[in-house]
N, C-alpha and C positions, 0 to 999 in steps of 0.2 A: 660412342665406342662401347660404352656398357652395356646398350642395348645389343648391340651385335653378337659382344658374348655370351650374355644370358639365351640370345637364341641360338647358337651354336652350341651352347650345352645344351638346350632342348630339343635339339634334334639330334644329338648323339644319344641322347635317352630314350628318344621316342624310334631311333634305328637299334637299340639297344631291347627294348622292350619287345619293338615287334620280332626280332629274332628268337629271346626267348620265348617270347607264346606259342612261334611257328616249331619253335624248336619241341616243346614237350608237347604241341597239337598232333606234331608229326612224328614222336619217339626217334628223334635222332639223338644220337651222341655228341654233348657236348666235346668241341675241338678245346685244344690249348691256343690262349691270347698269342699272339704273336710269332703264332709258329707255322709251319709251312705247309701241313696237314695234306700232302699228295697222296695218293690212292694209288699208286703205281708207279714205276720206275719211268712209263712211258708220259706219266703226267707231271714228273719232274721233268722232262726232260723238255714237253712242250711249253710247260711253265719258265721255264727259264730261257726257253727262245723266245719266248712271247718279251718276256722282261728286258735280255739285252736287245730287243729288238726298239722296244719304246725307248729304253736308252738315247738308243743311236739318233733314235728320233727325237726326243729331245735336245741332243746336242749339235743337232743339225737345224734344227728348228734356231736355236741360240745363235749358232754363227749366222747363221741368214740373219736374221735380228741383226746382228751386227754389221752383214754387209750392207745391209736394204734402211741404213737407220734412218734415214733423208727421208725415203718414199713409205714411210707408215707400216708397220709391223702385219701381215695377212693372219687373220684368228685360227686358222685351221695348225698353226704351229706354236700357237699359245700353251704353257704349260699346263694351264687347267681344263683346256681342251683334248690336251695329247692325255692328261692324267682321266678327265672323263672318256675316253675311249679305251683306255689300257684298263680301268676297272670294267666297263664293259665286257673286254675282250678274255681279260683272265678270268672273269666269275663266267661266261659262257664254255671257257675251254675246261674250267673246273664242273659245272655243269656237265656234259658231255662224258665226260668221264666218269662221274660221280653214276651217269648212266648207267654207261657200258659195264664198268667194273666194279663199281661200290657193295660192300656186303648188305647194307638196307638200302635198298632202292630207290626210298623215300628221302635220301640228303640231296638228290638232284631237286626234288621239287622243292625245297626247304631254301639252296640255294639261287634257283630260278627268280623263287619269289623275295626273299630277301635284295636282290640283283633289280629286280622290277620295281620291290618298295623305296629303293635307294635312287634308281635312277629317276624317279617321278620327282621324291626330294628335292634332289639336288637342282632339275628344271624349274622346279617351283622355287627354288632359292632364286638362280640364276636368273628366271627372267620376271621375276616383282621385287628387284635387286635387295634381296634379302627383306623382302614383305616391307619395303620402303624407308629400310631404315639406310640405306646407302643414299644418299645424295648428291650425284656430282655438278 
């Protein structure tokens, strides 16, 4: 279990890291941690569809879980499935925008690739079940 921490903190370091290199390679403005940093009225408004959308999907995924518990739970309504496609789908819809509307033009490709360096991660996590340290 130790080991799994120690590499779950080094891979928030190392998505940490590569953001700021991209960040000051590319001159964008660093955002505020934990804040919602939309670019427009129209990219709140798709960000938060996007959001109660996965919502809904997760909680629909959960009851099915519930009715189907006999016949084995299907992956594609797994939380860390619906959560790996909900970051996909808001860092693309933020992307998009960051396009069309963003004052440096250059924060779409900062999040592009930040988006691409995460989701490589997170499949390298997921399928060498955390570089072999999971064992079932």
């Amino acid at each position: 279990m130790y080991n799994i921490a120690l590499l779950l903190v080094f891979i928030f370091l190392l998505l940490y890291l590569f953001h700021t290199v991209m960040r000051k390679w590319l001159k964008v403005d660093k955002k505020k941690l934990f804040s919602y940093n939309h670019v427009n009225e129209k990219h709140k408004k798709v960000d938060w569809t996007i959001r109660i959308t996965f919502l809904i999907v997760l909680l629909f995924g959960f009851f099915l879980a519930l009715i189907n518990i006999s016949n084995g739970r299907a992956w594609i309504w797994e939380p860390s499935f619906v959560l790996f496609i909900y970051i996909i789908v808001s860092e693309t819809a933020r992307a998009i925008m960051e396009w069309k509307y963003a004052t440096n033009r250059k924060a779409y490709i900062l999040t592009v690739s930040q988006l691409g360096f995460t989701v490589i991660i997170i499949l390298s996590v997921f399928f060498t079940n955390f570089f072999g340290l999971l064992r079932y």
